[in-house]
C-alpha positions as CSV (number, residue, x, y, z in Angstrom):
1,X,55.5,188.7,-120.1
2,X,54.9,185.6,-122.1
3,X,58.4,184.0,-123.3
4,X,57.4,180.6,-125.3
5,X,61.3,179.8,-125.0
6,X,61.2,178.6,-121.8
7,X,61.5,174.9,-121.4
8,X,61.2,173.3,-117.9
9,X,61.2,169.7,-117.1
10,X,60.5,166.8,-114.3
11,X,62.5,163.9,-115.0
12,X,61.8,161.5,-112.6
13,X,63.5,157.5,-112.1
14,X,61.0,155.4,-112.0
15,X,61.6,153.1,-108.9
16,X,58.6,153.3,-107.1
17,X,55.4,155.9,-106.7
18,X,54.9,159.5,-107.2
19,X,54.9,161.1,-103.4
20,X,54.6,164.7,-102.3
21,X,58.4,165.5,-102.3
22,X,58.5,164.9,-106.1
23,X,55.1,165.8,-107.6
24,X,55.7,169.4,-105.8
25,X,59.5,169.5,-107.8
26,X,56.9,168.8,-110.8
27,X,53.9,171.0,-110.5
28,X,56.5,174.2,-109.9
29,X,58.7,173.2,-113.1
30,X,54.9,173.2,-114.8
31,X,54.0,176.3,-113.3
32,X,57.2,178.0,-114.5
33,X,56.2,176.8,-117.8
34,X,52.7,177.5,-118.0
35,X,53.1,181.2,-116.4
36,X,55.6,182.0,-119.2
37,X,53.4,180.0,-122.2
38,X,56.8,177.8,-122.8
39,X,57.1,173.9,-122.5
40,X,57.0,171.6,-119.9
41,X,59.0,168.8,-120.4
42,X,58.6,164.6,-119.0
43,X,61.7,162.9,-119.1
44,X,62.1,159.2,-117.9
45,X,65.6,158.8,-116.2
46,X,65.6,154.9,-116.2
47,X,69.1,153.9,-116.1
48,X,68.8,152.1,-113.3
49,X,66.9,148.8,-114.6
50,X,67.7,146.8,-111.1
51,X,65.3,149.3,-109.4
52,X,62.9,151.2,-112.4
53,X,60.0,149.5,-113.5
54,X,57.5,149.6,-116.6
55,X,54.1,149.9,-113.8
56,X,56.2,152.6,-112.2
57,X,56.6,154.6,-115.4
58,X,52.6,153.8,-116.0
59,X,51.6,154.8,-112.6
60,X,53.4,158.4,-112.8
61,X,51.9,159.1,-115.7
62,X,48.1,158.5,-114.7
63,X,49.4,160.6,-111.5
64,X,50.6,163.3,-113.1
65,X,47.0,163.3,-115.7
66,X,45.2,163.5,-112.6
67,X,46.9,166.4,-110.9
68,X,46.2,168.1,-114.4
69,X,50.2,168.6,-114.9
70,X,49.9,167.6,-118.4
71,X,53.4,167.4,-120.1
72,X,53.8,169.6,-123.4
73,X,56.7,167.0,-124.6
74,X,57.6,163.6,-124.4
75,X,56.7,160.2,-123.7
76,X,53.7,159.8,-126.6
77,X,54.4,163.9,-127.0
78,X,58.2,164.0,-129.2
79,X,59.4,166.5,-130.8
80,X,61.5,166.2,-134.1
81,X,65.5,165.6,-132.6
82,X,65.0,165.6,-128.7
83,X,63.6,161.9,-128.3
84,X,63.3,159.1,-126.7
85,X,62.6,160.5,-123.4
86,X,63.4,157.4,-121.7
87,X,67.4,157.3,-121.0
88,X,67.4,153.5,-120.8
89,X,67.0,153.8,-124.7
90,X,69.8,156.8,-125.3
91,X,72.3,154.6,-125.1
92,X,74.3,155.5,-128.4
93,X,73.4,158.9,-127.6
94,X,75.6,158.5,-124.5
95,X,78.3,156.2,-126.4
96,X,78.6,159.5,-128.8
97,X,79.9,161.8,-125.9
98,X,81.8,159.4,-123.7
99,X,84.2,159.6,-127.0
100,X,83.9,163.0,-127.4
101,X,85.5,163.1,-123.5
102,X,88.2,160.8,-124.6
103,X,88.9,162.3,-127.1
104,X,89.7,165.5,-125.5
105,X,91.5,163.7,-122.5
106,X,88.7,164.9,-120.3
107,X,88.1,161.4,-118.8
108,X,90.1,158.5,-117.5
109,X,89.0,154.9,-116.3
110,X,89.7,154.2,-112.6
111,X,90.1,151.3,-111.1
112,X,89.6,152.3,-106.9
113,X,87.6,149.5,-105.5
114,X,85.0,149.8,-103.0
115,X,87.2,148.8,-100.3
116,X,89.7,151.2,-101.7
117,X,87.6,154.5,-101.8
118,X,86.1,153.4,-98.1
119,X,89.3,153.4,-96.9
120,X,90.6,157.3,-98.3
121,X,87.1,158.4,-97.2
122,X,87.5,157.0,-93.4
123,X,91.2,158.6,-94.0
124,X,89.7,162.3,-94.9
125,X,87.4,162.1,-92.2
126,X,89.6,161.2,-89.3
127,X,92.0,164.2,-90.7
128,X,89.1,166.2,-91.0
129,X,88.9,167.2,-94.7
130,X,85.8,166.7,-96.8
131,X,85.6,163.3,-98.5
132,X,86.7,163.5,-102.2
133,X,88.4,160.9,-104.5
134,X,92.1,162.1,-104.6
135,X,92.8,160.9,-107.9
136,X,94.6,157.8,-107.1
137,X,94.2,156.3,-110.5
138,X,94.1,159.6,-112.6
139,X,97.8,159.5,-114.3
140,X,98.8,156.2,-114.1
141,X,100.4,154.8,-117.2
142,X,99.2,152.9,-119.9
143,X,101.3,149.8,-119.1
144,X,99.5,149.7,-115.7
145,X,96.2,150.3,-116.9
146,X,96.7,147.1,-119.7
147,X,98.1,144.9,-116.5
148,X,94.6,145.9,-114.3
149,X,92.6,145.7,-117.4
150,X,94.0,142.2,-117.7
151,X,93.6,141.2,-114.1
152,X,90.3,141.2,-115.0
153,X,89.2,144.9,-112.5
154,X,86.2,147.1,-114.3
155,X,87.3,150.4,-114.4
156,X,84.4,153.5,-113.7
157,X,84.5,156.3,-116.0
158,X,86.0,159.6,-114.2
159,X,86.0,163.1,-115.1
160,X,89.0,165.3,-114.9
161,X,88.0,168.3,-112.6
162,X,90.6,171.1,-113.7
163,X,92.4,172.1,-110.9
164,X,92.3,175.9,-109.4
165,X,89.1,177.1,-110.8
166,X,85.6,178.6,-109.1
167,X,82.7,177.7,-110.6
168,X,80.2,180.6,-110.3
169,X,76.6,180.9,-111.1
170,X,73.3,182.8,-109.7
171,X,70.7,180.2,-108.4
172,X,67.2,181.1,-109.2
173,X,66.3,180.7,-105.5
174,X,69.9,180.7,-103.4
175,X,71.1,183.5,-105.2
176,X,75.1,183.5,-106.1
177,X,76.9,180.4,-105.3
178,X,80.6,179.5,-105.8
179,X,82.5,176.2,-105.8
180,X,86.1,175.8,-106.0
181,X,86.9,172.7,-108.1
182,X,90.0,171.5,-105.8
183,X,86.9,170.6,-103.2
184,X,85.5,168.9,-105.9
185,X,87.1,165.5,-107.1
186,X,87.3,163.8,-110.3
187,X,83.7,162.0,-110.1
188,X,82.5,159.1,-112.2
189,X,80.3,159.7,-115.1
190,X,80.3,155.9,-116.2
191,X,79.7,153.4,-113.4
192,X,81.7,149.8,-113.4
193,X,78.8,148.0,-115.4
194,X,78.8,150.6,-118.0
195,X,75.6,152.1,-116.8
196,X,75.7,156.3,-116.8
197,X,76.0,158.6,-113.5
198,X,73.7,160.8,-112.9
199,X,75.5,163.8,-113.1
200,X,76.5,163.0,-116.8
201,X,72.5,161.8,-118.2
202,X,70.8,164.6,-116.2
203,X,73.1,167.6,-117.5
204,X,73.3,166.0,-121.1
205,X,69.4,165.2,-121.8
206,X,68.6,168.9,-120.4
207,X,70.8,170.3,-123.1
208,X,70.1,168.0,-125.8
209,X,66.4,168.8,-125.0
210,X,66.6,172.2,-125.0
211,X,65.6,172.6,-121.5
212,X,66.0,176.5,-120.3
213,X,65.6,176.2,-116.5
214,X,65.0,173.5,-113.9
215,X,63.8,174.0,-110.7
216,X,64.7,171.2,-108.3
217,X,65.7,170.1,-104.2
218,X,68.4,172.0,-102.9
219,X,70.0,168.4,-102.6
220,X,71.3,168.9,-105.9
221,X,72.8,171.9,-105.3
222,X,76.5,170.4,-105.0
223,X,75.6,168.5,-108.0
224,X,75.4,171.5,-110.1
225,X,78.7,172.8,-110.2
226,X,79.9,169.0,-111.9
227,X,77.3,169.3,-114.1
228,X,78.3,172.6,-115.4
229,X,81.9,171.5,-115.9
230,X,80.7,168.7,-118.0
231,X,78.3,170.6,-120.1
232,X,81.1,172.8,-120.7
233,X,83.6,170.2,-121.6
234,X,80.7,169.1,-124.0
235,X,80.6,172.7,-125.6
236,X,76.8,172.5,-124.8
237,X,74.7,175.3,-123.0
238,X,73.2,174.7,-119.5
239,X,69.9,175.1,-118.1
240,X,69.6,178.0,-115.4
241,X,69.6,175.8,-112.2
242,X,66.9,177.6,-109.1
243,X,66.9,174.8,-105.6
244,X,64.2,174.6,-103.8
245,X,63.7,174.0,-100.0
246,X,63.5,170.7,-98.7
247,X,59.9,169.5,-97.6
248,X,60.1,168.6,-93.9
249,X,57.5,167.0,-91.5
250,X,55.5,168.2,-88.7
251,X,58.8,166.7,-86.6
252,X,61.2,169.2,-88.5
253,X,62.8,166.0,-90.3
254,X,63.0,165.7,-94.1
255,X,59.7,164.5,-95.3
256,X,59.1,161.1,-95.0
257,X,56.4,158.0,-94.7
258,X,57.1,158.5,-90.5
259,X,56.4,162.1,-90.4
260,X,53.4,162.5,-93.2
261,X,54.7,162.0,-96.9
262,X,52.0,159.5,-98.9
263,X,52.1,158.8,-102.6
264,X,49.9,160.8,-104.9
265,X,48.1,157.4,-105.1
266,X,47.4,156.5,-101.6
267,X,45.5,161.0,-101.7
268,X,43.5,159.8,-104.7
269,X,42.5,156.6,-103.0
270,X,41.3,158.4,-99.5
271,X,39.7,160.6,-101.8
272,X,41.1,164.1,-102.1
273,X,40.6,166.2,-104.9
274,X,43.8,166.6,-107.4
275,X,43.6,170.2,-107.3
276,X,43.5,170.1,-103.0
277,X,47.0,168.4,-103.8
278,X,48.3,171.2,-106.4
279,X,47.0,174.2,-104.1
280,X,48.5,172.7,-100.8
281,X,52.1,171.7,-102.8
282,X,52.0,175.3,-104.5
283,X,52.3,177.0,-101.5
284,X,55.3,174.6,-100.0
285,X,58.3,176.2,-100.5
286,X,56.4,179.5,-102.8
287,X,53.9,182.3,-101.6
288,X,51.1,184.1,-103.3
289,X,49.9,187.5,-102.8
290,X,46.7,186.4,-102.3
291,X,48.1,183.3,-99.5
292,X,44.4,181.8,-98.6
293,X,42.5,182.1,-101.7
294,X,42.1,178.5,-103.4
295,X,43.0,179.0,-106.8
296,X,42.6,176.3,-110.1
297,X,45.2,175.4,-112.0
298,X,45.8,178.2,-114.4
299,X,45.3,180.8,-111.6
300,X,48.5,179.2,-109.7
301,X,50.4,179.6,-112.5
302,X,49.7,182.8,-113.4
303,X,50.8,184.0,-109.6
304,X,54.1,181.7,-109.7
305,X,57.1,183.1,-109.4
306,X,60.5,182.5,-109.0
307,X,61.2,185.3,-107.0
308,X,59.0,183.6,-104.1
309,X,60.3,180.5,-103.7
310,X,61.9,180.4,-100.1
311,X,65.0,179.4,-99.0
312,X,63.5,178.1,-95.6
313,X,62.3,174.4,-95.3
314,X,58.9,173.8,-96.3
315,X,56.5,172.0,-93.6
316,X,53.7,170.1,-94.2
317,X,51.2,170.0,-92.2
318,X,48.5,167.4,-93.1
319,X,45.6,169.8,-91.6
320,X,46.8,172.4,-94.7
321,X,46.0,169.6,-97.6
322,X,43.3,168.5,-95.3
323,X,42.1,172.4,-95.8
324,X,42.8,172.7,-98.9
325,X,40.4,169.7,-100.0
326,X,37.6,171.3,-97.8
327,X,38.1,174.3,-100.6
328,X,38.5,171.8,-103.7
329,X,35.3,170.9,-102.6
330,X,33.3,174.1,-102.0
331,X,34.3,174.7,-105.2
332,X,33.9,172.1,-107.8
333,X,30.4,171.8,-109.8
334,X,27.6,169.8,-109.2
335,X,28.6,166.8,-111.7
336,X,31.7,166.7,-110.5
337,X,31.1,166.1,-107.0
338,X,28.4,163.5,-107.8
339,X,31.5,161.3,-109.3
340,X,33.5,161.9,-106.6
341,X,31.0,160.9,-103.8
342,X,31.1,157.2,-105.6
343,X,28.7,154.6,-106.2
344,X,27.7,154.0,-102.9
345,X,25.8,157.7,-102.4
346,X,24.5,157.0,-106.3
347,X,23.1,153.9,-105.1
348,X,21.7,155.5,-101.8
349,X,20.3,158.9,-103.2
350,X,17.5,158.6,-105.6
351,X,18.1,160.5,-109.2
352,X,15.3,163.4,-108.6
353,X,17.1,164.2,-105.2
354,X,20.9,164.0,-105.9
355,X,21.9,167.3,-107.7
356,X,19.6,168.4,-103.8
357,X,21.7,166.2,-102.0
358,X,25.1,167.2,-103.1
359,X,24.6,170.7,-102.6
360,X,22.9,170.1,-99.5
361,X,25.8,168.5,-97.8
362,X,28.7,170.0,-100.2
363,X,29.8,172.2,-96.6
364,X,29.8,169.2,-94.5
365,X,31.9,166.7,-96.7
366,X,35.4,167.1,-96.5
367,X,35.7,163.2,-98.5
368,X,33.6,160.9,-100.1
369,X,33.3,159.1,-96.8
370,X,31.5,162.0,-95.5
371,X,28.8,161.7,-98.6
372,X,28.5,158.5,-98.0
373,X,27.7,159.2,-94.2
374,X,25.1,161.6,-95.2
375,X,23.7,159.3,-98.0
376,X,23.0,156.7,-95.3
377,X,21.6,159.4,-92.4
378,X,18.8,160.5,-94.8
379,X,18.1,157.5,-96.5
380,X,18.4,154.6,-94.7
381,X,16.6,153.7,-91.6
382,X,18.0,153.5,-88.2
383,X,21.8,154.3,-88.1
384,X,24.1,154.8,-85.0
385,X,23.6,157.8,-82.7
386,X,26.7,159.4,-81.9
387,X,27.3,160.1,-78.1
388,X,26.7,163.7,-78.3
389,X,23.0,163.0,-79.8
390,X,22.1,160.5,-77.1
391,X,23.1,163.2,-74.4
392,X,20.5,165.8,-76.4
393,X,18.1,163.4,-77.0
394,X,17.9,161.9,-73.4
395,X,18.0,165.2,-72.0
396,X,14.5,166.2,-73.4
397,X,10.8,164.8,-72.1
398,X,9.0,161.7,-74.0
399,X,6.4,164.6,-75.0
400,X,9.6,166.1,-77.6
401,X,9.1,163.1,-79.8
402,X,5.5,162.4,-79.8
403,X,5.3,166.1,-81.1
404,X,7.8,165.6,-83.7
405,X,6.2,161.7,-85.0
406,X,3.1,163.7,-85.7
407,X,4.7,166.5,-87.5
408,X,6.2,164.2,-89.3
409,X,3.0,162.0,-90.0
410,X,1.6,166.1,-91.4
411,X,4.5,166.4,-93.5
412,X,5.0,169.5,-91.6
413,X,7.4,172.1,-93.2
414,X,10.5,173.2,-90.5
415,X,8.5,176.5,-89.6
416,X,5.4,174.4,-88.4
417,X,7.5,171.6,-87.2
418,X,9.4,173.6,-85.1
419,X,6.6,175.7,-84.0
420,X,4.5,172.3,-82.6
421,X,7.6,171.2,-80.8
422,X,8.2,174.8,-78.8
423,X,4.2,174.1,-78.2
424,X,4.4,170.7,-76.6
425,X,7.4,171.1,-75.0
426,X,8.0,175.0,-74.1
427,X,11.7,174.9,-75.5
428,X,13.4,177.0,-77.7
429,X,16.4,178.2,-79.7
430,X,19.4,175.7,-79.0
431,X,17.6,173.5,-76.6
432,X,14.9,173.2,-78.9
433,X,16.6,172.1,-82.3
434,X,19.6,170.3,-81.0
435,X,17.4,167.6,-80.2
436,X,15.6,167.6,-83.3
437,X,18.9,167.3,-85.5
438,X,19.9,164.6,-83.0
439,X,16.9,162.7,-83.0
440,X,16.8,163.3,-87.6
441,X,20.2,162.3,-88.2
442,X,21.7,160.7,-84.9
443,X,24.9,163.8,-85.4
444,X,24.9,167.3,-83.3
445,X,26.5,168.6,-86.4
446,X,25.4,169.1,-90.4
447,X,23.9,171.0,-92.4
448,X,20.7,173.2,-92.1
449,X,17.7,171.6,-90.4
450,X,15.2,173.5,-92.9
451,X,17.7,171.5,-95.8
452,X,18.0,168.5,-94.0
453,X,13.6,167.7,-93.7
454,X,13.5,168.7,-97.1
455,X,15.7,166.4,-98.1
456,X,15.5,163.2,-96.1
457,X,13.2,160.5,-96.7
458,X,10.4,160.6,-94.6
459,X,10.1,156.7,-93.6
460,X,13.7,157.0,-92.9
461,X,12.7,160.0,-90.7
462,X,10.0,158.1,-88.7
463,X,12.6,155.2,-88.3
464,X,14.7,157.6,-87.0
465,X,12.7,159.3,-84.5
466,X,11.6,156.4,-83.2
467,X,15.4,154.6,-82.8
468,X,15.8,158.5,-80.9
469,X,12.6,158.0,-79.0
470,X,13.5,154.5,-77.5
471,X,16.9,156.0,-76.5
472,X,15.1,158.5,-74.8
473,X,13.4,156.1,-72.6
474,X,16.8,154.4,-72.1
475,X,15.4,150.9,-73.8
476,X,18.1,150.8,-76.2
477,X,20.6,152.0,-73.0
């Protein structure tokens, strides 16, 4: 049923260009949305200005427009009391409940160094215990505080975990998961610089917002049970938390620029098709009833569901989104596949034949590389032979191709044309029009031979036939 109340979000840190990993953490938070008519929600989590950056920001959106995950708030989209969306410029917003924490004696500064927290973790380890801040700085008193303050030493900002507590809440995906907070550790919610944590901007903004669920890596599982202490010691209501799978590799390791991950940039560039993208990400990590039936936008979210997300890793396989593209393709329109094959096949194909073309070779073009292959094969001249057409056409007599020049010279349909070769030559079936595709478009492979004379330009053909005709006769050898 249709529950507008649902608010889902992707809030992304802008340091460097959308890849798989993320855009599928936000196409299922806009699936969510979409399937129950709520909001999906585009938060910039910028904090970190050493490492985000302005093209960054610019680039995720235009990735994002193209993968048709329109968001339904934020950046250029506010609503009245939740804005900005870009954490870099929340700053008082953050001031306000840092002093709410102090207030309440939530927080403390801390003073560990680097050094200092290197060597209690090496400690833990070596006695076996989980590494966790033990709290070194936690009660000291004021007079030592003013004497490190005055040294000069920039204290973080540290939440007090309580002590003896298990935090408990049912994961959309996991199920029930427990935490007990002496595992935990006081963690810091203000770093050194005065720059916010993570853990304290991510769980604020999704309550400020209004954000109802969030769907993210099960990497950020551990990070959940922090964030709903802090929203608690806020008084402020949490999202319902569901972790996803990891996305692994062909290799079984996480998913990576070694084993396969790309940016969505670097698909659009080699030419795949946005929704080829959403249909191969939709199905990493979350099933349909319906598993190999390519759907558009709207029909994957009106199938999503919670309830199949897996726990199991993901894998991509690149042959999936390479399948996946060969069904974007099948079914897009006409128009749009004439602006996807580029300027090159619009250059190549004259107007009155193009709408022809395109759905000629639609089956046989799995990018716009392909078009552009198919462009040149029946409208320029000679091209190159591939080494499986020079094997059919030197395996058939000189008298093949005389037959086939003067059909052409006729303008003979495929019926008659094929019917004058079997004449001249006595072949048939395979043997007879494997050599004629070979010797009309230099390929073993393509679309239908009746399609493909209809289409092509006859000089072209002639060219062709006669390129084919002197490889017969081994003078091009």
């Amino acid at each position: 049923m249709p529950n507008p109340t649902i608010k889902t979000r992707f809030a992304p840190s802008p340091t460097g260009y959308l890849h798989l990993g993320n855009v599928r953490t936000a196409l299922f938070n806009a699936l969510l949305a979409r399937r129950h008519g709520g909001t999906f929600l585009l938060r910039s989590e910028d904090t970190d200005t050493t490492r985000s950056g302005y093209e960054y920001f610019e680039a995720l959106l235009e990735d994002l427009e193209w993968l048709g995950l329109d968001w339904d708030e934020g950046p250029g989209r506010e609503q009245a009391g939740h804005g900005p969306y870009h954490q870099s410029e929340r700053g008082d917003i953050y001031a306000h409940y840092y002093a709410l924490l102090e207030e309440k004696g939530l927080v403390y500064p801390c003073f560990a160094t680097e050094q200092e927290l290197k060597m209690i973790r090496k400690a833990q380890l070596a006695a076996g215990q989980p590494p966790r801040y033990p709290g070194t700085y936690r009660d000291i008193s004021d007079e030592e505080r003013e004497r490190l303050l005055a040294e000069g030493r920039k204290p973080t900002l540290r939440f007090r975990v309580p002590e003896g507590r298990e935090i408990v809440f049912d994961d959309l995906v996991q199920g029930e998961k427990r935490f007990r907070t002496d595992e935990i550790g006081d963690f810091i919610i203000r770093r050194a610089d005065g720059t916010p944590s993570f853990f304290f901007t991510n769980a604020l903004d999704d309550a400020l917002m209004g954000v109802t669920h969030v769907l993210r890596g099960e990497d950020h599982l551990t990070n959940t049970p922090r964030q709903l202490l802090l929203l608690e010691a806020m008084g402020l209501e949490a999202p319902t938390y569901g972790h996803t799978a990891l996305i692994v590799g062909d290799d079984g390791a996480p998913l990576s620029k070694r084993n396969g991950s790309a940016s969505i940039r670097e698909l659009r560039e080699q030419g795949f098709m946005p929704n080829a993208v959403n249909n191969h990400l939709a199905r990493l990590g979350h099933h349909y009833e319906d598993e190999g039936s390519y759907k558009p936008l709207a029909a994957l979210a009106e199938g999503f569901a919670v309830d199949r997300l897996g726990r199991a890793p993901a894998r991509h396989d690149a042959e999936h989104l390479r399948h996946w593209q060969k069904e974007a393709v099948l079914a897009s329109d006409t128009a749009r596949l004439e602006e996807w094959m580029g300027e090159r096949v619009a250059h190549l194909v004259p107007a009155d034949r193009r709408e022809r073309f395109v759905e000629v070779i639609r089956e046989n073009s799995v990018f716009p590389a392909d078009a552009e292959a198919w462009a040149e094969i029946l409208f320029v001249g000679e091209t190159p032979f591939s080494e499986a057409a020079v094997e059919e056409i030197r395996g058939v007599s000189p008298e093949f191709f005389h037959a086939l020049l003067e059909g052409l010279e006729e303008d003979a349909g495929f019926r008659e044309l094929g019917a004058a070769l079997k004449d001249a030559t006595g072949l048939k079936g395979r043997k007879l029009f494997m050599p004629l595709r070979a010797a009309l478009t230099g390929r073993t492979d393509g679309p239908q031979l009746g399609d493909v004379l209809d289409l092509v330009d006859a000089e072209c053909a002639r060219a062709r036939v006669q390129q084919a005709r002197r490889l017969n006769t081994a003078e091009d050898a």
